[in-house]
C-alpha positions as CSV (number, residue, x, y, z in Angstrom):
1,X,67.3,80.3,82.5
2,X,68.9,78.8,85.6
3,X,72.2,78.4,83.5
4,X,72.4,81.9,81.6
5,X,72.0,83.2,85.0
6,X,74.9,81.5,86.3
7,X,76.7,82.0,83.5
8,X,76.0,85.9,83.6
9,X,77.7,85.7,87.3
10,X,80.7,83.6,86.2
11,X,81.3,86.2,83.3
12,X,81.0,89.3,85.9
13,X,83.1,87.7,88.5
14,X,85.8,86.5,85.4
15,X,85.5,90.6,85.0
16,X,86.3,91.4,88.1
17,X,89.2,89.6,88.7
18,X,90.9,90.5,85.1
19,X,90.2,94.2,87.0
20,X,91.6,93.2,90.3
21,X,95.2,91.5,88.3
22,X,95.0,94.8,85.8
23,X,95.8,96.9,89.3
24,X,97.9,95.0,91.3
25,X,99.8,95.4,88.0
26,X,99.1,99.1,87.8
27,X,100.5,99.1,91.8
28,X,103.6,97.1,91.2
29,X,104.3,99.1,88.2
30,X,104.1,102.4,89.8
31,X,106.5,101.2,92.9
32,X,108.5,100.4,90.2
33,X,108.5,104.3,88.9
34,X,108.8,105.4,92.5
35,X,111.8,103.2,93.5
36,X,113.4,104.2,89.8
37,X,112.9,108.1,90.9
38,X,114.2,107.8,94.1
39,X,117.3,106.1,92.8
40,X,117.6,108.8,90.0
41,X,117.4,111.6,92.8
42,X,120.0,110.1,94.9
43,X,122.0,109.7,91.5
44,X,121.6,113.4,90.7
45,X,122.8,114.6,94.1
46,X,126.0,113.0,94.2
47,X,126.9,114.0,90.3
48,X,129.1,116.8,89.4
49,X,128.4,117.8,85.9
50,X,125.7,120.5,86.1
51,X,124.4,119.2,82.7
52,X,124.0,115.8,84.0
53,X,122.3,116.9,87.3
54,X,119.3,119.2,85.3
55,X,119.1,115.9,83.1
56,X,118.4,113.6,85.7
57,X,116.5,116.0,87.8
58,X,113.8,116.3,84.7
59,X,114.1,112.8,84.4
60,X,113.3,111.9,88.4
61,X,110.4,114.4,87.8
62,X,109.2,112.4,84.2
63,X,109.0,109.7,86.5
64,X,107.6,111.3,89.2
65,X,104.6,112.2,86.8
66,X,103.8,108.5,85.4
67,X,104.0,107.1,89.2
68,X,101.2,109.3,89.2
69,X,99.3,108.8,86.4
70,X,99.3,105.0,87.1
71,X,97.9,106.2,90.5
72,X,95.3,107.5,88.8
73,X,94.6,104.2,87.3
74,X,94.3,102.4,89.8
75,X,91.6,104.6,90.8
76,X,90.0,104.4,87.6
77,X,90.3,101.0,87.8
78,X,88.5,100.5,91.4
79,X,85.6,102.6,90.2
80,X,85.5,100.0,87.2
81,X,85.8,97.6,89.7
82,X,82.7,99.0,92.1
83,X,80.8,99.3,88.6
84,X,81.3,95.7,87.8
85,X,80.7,94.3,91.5
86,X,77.3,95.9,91.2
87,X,75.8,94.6,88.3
């Protein structure tokens, strides 16, 4: 019983740390989004085609939006995290 016991927190903490790579890839992905927004806004300000400007406006806002649904991820991901750390 000693062993399965063991093995029960091997397999918990192996959990945890598949959780804890899942969001520092979540967090390095939404920089990512945030950086490639920033540089879209700074695009769209110095363009001169109205057409072009309301295209890359939506598109600084499209990626406005997924920088924060991977912020809510990560959150997801820390309660999964506080779930497994528990057990």
């Amino acid at each position: 019983m000693k062993h399965l016991k063991n093995f029960k927190l091997f397999e918990d903490a192996q959990k945890v740390a598949e959780l804890n790579a899942k969001a520092r890839d979540i967090d390095s992905k939404r920089n990512d989004l945030k950086s490639k927004a920033a540089e879209t806004a700074k695009s769209a300000r110095n363009e001169d085609d109205p057409l072009k400007t309301e295209l890359l406006v939506l598109n600084t806002q499209k990626l406005s939006m997924q920088a924060e649904i991977a912020k809510i991820d990560l959150k997801i991901n820390a309660i999964k995290i506080k779930q497994e750390s528990n057990k």
